[in-house]
N, C-alpha and C positions, 0 to 999 in steps of 0.2 A: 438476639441472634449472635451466634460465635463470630468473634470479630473477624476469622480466616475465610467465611461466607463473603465480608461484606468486602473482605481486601480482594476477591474475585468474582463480580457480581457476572451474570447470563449476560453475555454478548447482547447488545442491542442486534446485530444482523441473526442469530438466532433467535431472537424474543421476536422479532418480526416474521421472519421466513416461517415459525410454525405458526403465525397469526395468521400467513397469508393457506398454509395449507388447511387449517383448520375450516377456513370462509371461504377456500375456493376461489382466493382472490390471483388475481395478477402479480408476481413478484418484479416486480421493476426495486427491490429494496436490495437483497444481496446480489455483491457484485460478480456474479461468475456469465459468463459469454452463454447462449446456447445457439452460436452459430458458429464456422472458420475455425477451423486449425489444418494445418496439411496432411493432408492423407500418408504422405510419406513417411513420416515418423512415426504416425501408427504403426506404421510396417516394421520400419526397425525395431520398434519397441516388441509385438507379435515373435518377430525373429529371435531375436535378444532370448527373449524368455524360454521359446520351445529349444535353441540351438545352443545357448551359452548358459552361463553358472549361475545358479539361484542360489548360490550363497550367500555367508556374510561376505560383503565387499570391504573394502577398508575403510576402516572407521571415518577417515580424510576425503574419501571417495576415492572415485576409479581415475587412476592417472590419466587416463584417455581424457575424461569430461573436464579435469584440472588444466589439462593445456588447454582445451578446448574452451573454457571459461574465459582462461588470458587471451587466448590469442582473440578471441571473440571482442574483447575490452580492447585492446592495442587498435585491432582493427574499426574501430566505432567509437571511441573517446579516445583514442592516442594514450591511454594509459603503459607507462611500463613496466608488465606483468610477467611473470613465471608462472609454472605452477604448483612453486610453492608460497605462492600468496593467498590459493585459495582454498577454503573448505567447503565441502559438500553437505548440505542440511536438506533436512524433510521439511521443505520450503522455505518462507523468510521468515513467516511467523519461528519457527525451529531457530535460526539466524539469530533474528532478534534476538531470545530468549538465551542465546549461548553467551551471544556480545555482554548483555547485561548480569547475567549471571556470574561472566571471567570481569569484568571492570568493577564494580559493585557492587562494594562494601558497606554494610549495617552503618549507617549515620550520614554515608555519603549523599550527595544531589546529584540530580539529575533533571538539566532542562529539558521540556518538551515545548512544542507551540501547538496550543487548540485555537482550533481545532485539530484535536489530536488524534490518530487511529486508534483505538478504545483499546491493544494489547499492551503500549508503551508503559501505563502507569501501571498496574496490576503486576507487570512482571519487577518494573522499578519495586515496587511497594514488598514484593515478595524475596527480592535480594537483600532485604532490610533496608533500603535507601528510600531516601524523601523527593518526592515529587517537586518540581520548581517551575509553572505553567509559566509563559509569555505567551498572552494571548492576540491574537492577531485581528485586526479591525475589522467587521468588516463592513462594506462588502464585498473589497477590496481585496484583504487579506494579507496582506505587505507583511515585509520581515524588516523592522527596522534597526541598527545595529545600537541605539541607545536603549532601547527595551530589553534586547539580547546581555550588554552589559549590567544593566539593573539587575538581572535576574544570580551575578552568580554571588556566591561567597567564596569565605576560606577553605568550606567543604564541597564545590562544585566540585564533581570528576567528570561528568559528561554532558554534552549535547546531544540528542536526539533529533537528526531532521527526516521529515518524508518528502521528496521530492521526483516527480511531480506527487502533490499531496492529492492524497485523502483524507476525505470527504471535499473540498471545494472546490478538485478539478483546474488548478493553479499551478503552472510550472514559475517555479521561482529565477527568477533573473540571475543574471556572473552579478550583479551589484547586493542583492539581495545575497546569497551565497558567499561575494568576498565579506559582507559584514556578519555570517558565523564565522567564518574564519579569521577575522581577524580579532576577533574577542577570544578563540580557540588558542590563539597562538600568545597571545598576551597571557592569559590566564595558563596555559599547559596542558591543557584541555583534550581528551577524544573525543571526536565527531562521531558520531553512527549515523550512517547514512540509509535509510530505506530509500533505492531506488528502486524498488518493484517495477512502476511504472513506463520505466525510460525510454521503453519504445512505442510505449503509447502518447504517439504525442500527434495533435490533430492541429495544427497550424504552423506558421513558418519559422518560429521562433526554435533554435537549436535546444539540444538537452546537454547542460553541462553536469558532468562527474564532480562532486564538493573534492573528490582525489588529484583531480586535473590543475586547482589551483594551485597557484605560487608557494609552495611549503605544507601542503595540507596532504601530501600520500604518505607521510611517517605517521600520521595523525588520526587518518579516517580510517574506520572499518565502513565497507559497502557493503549490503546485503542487496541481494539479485534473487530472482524467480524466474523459470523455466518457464510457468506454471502461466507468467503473465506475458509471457512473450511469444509464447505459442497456443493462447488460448486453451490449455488445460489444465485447467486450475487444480482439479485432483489429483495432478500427477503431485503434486507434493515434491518439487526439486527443485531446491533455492540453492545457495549458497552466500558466504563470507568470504571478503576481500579484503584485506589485511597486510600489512609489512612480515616478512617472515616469521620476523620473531613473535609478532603479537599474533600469526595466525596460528602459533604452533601453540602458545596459550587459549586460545578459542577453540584449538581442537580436543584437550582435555576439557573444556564444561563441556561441547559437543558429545564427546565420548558416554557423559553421563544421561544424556538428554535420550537422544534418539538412534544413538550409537550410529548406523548406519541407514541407510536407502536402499529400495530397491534395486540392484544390481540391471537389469533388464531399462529400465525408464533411464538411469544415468544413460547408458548405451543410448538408446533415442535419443536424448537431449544433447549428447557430445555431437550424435551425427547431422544433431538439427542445427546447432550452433555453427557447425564447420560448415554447414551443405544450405542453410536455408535464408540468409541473408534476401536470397529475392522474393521472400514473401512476407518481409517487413514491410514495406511499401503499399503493398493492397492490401494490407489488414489492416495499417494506418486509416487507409479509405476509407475501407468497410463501417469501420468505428464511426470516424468523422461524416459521414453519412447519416447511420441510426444516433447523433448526436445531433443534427439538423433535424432530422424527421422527428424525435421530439421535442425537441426545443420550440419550433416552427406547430407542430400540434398544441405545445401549452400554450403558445403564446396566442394562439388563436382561442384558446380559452377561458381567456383571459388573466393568465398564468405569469410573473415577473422573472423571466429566468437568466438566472448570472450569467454570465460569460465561461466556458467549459475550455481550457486550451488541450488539456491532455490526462488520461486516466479512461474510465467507463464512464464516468459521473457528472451529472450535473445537478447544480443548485439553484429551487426553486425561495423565493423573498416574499414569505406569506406576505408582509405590511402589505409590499407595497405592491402583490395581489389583491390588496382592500381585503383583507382576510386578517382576522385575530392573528396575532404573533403567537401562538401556543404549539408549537410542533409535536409534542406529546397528543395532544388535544386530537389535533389535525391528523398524524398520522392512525391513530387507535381509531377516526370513525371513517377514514380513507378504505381500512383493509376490512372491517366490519361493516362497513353500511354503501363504501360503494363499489368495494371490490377490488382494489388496487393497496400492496403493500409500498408504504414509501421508507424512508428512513430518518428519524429527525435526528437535528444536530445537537441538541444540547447533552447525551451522551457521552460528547467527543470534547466535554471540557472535565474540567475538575470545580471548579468553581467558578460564579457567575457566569452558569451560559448561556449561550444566546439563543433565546426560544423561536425565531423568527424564521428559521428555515430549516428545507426537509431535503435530501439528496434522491435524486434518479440515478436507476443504472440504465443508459441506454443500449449497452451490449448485447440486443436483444434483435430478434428476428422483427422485420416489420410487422407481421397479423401482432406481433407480442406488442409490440411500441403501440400499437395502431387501438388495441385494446384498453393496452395502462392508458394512452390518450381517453379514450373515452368515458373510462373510469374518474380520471383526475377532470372530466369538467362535472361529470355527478358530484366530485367528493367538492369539487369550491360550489358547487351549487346548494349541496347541504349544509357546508361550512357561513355559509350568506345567508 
């Protein structure tokens, strides 16, 4: 095979979601919502398009959505933003991809911790730079800052976190977070921070900004999504949060990537940022809801499932389901033989990973949840 194949292999959430449409199965594997978003922004966004300019927008985005970015961050993590700290991308995956491609130079490293979101290494790998995994316990999943140190050399140039993570549905603690930082700031180090998730968060525990720490906003890039905060995953409008100067070098690899976004969707999202704060709170719900209702379904089916604090996902513990540890195994006769697509984790490493568990999206309408439930005690039933 040409090694340029093997350096981008198929998406596990695409190698799955056409397994599930092929069998007619239940997709509880990719994470996209198919309930809640506000009606309201659809509108603006309808508006935007039939009344305002379908042009190219500025490659940076639309000054509108840039303030509306900051002022959105000051007001909800006390960050102190302008805007011009930030850039507008065709989502975060687009984000990522800018971040890594302006830091990330041929020979350089790059830590990640896997379980890791399956686009971090392939993009590392494609800037010429070498992957550096700390892998995280689990099932548990801890960030410990002596492992973090292990990991770097004289070639470390970045940290990669996802917070709250995917695939394990863990928001990581200020203790956990001050220990990248303080290996970041020892070493010289940028942080990329994927917080996609941030306001997905389903218990009482706060969501801290890695920007928010003690000397870590000259340091970190954030990447943010539209897309996860208003449950429309399609909309494809992320953005980069940056120090000036290093957002105004993110904007030239940007410029090469995806140049621009839709003109119409920014407009929604600046007006959703500015105008819709009071409907973080019941979609928090919403989620935290269809995250009980299948959890509370597996568990009655005699399912081991982790603890979920915040994201769409949760993680089911074949073992100690009394089920083979083989997650490849497990999910291939889940979506063929009993109808339900899951996601396993060993994808989400680089080397030795842990076969032993498979991810749920619970973002799903009940009859959906109520279904993949039914499904997943057929599939431990065949699995036994």
């Amino acid at each position: 095979m040409n090694p340029l194949f093997e350096q981008m292999p198929t998406s596990v959430f695409e190698r799955m979601s056409l397994a599930a449409t092929e069998h007619g199965a239940v997709n509880l594997g990719q994470g996209f919502p198919d309930f809640g978003w506000p009606p309201e922004i659809l509108a603006q966004a309808a508006e935007a398009l039939l009344h305002q300019s379908n042009q190219y927008p500025p490659s940076r985005g639309l000054p509108r959505l840039r303030e509306a970015v900051a002022d959105h961050y000051r007001r909800h993590q006390g960050l102190a933003l302008g805007s011009d700290h930030v850039v507008v991308t065709s989502g975060a995956t687009e984000a990522l991809a800018a971040a890594i491609l302006a830091l990330v130079e041929p020979g350089d490293e790059a830590i990640i911790f896997a379980p890791a979101y399956d686009a971090y290494a392939p993009l590392v790998r494609r800037a010429g730079g070498v992957v550096r995994e700390v892998k995280l316990a689990a099932p548990g999943w801890r960030i410990e800052e002596q492992a973090v140190e292990a990991a770097v050399s004289d070639r470390t140039r970045v940290i990669i976190v996802n917070n709250p993570h995917n695939p394990t549905g863990r928001l990581f603690g200020r203790d956990e977070l001050q220990a990248i930082a303080a290996v970041a700031q020892r070493h010289d180090l940028i942080v990329i921070t994927d917080e996609v998730w941030e306001h997905l968060l389903l218990g009482s525990e706060p969501f801290v900004s890695m920007a928010a720490l003690p000397g870590m906003a000259e340091r970190t890039i954030k990447c943010g999504s539209a897309g996860k905060i208003f449950s429309l995953t399609g909309w494809k409008i992320g953005w980069l949060v940056a120090p000036p100067g290093l957002a105004r070098v993110l904007t030239r690899a940007h410029q090469y990537l995806a140049f621009a976004s839709p003109p119409n969707l920014q407009q929604a999202v600046a007006w959703g940022l500015a105008e819709g704060d009071a409907w973080l709170a019941p979609m928090r719900a919403r989620f935290a809801r269809g995250r009980d209702r299948l959890a509370a379904g597996l568990a009655a089916a005699g399912y081991a499932v982790l603890p979920s604090e915040a994201t769409y996902f949760c993680c089911v513990d074949l073992a100690a389901s009394g089920l083979a540890p083989d997650d490849e195994a497990f999910a291939q006769a889940a979506v063929e033989q009993a109808g339900v697509a899951v996601i396993p984790l060993s994808p989400f490493y680089e080397e030795a990973p842990e076969r032993g568990f498979v991810r749920l999206c619970f973002g799903k309408q009940d009859a959906t949840l109520d279904a993949g439930i039914a499904a997943m005690t057929k599939a431990r039933e065949l699995a036994r």
